[in-house]
N, C-alpha and C positions, 0 to 999 in steps of 0.2 A: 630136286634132289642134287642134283647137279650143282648150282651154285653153294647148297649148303654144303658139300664136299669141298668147295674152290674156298668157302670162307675157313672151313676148319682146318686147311692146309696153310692159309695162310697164315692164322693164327699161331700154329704150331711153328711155324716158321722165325715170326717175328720173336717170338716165344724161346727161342732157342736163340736166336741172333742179339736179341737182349742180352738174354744171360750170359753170350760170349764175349761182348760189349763192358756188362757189367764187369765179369772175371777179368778183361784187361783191364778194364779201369782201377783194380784194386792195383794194379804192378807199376801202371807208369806214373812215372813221377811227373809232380803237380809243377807248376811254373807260376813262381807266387805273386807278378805283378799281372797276371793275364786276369781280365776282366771279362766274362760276356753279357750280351745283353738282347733280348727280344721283347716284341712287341707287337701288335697287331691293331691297326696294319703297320709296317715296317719303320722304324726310325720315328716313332712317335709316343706321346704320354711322358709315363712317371720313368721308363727307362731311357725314353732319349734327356729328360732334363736331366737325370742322373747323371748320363754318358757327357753333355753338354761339362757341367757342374766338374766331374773329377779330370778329366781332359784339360779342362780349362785350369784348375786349382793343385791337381796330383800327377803334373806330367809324368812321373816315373811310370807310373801304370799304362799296360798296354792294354784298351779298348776294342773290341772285337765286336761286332754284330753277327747274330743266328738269323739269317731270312730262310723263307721257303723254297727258291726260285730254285731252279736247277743249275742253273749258275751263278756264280758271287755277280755282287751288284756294286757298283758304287753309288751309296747313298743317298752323301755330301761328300764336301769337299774333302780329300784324304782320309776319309773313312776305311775302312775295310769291312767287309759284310763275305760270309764263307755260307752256301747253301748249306741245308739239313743234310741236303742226298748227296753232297762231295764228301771226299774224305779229307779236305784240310777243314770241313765244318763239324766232323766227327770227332776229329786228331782236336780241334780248339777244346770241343766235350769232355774228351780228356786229359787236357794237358791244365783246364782252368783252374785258378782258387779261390775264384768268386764267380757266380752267374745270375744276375737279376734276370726277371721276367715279367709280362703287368699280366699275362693268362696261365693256363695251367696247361699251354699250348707251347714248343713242341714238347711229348710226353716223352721222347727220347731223352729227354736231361734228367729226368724222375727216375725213368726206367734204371738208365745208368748210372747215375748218381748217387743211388741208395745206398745208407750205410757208410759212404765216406765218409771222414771226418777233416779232411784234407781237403774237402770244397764246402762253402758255402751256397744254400741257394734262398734265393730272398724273393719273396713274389712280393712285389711292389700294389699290386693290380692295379685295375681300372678306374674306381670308382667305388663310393663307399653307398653301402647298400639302405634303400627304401624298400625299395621291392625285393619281393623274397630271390633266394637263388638256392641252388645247391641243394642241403637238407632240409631247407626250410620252405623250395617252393614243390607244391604238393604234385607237381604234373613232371617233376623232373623221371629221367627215366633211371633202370636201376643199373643200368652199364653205365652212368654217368657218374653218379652216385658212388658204385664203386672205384671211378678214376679218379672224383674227388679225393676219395679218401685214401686210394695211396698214395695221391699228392700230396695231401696234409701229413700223412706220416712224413714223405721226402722232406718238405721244404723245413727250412731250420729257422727259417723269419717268414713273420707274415705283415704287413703294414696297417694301419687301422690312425684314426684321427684323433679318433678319442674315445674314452673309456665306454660308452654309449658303443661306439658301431665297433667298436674291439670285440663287445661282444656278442654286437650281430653277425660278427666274421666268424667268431668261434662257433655258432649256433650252422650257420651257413657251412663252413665248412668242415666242422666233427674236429676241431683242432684243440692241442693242449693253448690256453690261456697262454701260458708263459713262454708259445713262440711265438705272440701276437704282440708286436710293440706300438706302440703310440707317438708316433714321431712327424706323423703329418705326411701330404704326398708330395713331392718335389716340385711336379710339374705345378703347383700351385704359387710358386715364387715369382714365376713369369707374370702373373696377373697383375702384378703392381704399378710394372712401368707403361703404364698407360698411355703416354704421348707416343713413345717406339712402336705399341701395339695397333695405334689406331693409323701408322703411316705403314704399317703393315697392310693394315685393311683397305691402302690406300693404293700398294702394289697390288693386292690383289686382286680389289675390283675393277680400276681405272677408275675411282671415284672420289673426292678429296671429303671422308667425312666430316669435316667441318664446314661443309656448307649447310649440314642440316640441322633440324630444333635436335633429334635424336636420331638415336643407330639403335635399331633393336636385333637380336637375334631369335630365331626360330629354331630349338634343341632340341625335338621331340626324340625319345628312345624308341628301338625299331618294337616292331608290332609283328610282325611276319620276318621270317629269314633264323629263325631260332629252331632247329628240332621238329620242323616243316609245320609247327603249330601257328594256330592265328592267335593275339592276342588283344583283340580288341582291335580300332583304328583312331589313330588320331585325326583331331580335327584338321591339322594339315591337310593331311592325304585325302580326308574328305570335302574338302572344295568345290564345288562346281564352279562353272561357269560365271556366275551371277556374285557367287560370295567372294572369289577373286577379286570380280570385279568393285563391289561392294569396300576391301579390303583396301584398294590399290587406291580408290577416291581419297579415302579416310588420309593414306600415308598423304599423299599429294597434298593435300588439303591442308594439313598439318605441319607438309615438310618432311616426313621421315622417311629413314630407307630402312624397310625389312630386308634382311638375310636371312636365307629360309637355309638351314645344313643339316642334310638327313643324316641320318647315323649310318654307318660304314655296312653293316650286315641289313638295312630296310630291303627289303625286295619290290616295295609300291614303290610308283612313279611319282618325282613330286609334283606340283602344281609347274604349269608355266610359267615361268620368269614376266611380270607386267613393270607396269610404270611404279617407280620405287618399290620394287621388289628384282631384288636375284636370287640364284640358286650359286653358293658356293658346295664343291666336293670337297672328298678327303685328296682327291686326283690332282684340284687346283693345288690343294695347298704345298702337298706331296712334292709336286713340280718346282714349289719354287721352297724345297726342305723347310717346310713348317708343317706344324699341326693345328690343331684348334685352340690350345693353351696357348699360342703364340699370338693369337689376336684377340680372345675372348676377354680380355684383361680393355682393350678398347671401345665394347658397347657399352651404350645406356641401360636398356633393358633388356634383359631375358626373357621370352619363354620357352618352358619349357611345361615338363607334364610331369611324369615319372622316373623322371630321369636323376642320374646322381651326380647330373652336371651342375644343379642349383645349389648344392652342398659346398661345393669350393666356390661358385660364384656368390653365396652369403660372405665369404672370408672380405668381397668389396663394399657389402651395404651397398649395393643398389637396387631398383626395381624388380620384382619377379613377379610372372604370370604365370598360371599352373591351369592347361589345358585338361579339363578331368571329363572333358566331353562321354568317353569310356569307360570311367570309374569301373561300371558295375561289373561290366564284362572281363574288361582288369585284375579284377578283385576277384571274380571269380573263378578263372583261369591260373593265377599265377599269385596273387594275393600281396601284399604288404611285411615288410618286418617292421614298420614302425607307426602306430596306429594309438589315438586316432589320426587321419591327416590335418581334421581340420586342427591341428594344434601344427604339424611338422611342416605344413605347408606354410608359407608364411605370406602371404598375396593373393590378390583377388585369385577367385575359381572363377574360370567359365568352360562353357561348352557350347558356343553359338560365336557366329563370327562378329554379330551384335553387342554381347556380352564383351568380344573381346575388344572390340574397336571402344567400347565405353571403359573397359579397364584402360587401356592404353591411354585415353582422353584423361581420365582421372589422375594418373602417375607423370604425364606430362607438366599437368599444375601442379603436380606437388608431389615430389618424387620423396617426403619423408614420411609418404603414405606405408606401414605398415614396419615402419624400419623398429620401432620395438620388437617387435613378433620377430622380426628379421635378426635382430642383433640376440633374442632369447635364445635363438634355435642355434644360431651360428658358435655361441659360446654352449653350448651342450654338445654337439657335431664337430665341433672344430677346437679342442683345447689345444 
């Protein structure tokens, strides 16, 4: 009884402080080179290459970062970052005339924002969708659901690749078509220079990737850490002992170094770091101001699973592995928007560490194993 008193207060609360929030934001005047920008976690994705790109090409613009912390952070170098819960990260909310974001996280920009027409707000997101989200995955909850969709009212652009996942976003998120553009994701630019990215990997690991035959990464999307549900496990996180070990012979044997990088919300532990294999974090990268598009432009192969990290890594035509160890469970939990796989997937499937070590063997000798499939999907997904 008690806490549902403490929730409905609070609600009433934030309910009222919104709309005091919104009613000033219809008064103060907008400040038209102020830019902001969020992302999660902080200073990474489609809004830091953004931030990167006009900084670097539109100095007149002044670039602002939203983080969570309770006090402003510095970044990078000369950056500026104003907390949510300060008031110079509230005064930025409304003084701005542009604010990207890659989530529909913090809801304070929605809340406030609405009905301006003196700001724009642009969700860049994360990643273009395989797996259902939003309206389309059937376990979402209906407080979600509805926060979606007064997002999709707020935002005035939405980003999408191509005409394909334009309208898996519009299905996902109950949005009008025509504020879904087709312009590609930013952070996808960085993939190119490959030499810069793979001396990146070189900072990061202490390891010179070019001593080896390949550099593969390991991109599983999380499974646990979502709305306290499970959704299945990757073959990663299920490892033992023995298939580790199994794994670690093959790379050795071969030459190659796996990077295994969980995804930022996983809640499993990943395997132990063995011989040619590590664990980079988002924390490593963080440290030294990069994200993952900062290096992933550097490996040979990918695997991945379900993830809609393979979508921008088809833009290079290289190797892809699709861990479907959990298909079924997958599928059944949380489901698909683009089906069948065996058509969108474009690379061997496995689900044994057997299967994968022989996919691997296989794209070694002949990494132009599947690059049709590979170059179909990429010019469907990626106009």
């Amino acid at each position: 009884m008690a806490t549902a008193i403490l929730r409905t207060v609070k609600s009433l609360f934030l309910g009222v402080l919104f709309t005091a929030l919104w009613l000033l934001n219809q008064i103060v005047p907008k400040k038209r080179n102020l830019v902001l920008f969020g992302s999660r976690p902080a200073f990474s994705g489609n809004s830091r290459a953004l931030f990167d790109y006009i900084r670097r090409e539109f100095p007149q613009y002044e670039c602002v970062w939203l983080v969570s912390d309770r006090a402003p952070a510095t970044l990078d170098h000369n950056v500026r970052a104003y907390s949510l819960k300060s008031l110079a990260g509230l005064t930025a909310i409304l003084r701005a005339s542009y604010i990207f974001l890659t989530h529909i996280e913090p809801l304070t920009v929605f809340y406030v924002t609405r009905a301006n027409r003196r700001q724009k707000v642009v969700l860049l997101w994360h990643g273009m969708p395989l797996k259902a989200m939003g309206f389309s995955d059937r376990t979402e909850s209906e407080d979600n659901l509805r926060v979606i969709k007064m997002v999709s009212r707020r935002a005035d652009l939405l980003v999408a690749t191509s005409s394909v996942t334009k309208n898996a976003l519009c299905a996902s998120f109950f949005i009008d078509p025509r504020r879904v553009a087709v312009v590609g994701q930013p952070r996808n630019d960085l993939l190119f220079d490959r030499e810069r990215q793979r001396r990146r990997l070189w900072d990061l690991l202490g390891v010179d990737p070019g001593r080896y035959r390949a550099v593969i990464m390991w991109l599983p999307t999380f499974r646990t850490g979502y709305g306290g549900r499970r959704e299945g496990r990757s073959l990663l996180f299920a490892l033992d002992e023995r298939g580790l070990a199994a794994l670690s012979r093959f790379l050795v044997a071969n030459n190659c170094l796996l990077v295994v990088k969980p995804h930022v919300v996983e809640k499993d532990t990943p395997p132990t770091p063995a011989e040619n294999i590590v664990v980079l974090t988002d924390a490593e990268l963080s440290g030294l101001h990069m994200d993952l598009y900062h290096v992933l432009g550097g490996i040979d192969i990918l695997i991945t699973d379900y993830s809609s990290v393979y979508i921008d890594f088809l833009l290079l035509d290289r190797p892809i592995i699709f861990d479907v160890n959990d298909l079924g469970v997958y599928d059944e939990v949380r489901g698909f928007m683009l089906t069948p796989l065996s058509f969108w997937l474009p690379g061997p499937r496995v689900a044994s560490v057997d299967e994968l070590t022989k996919a691997i063997q296989v794209l070694l000798d002949d990494p132009s194993l599947y690059g049709e499939e590979r170059r179909l999907v990429n010019d469907i997904l990626n106009e």
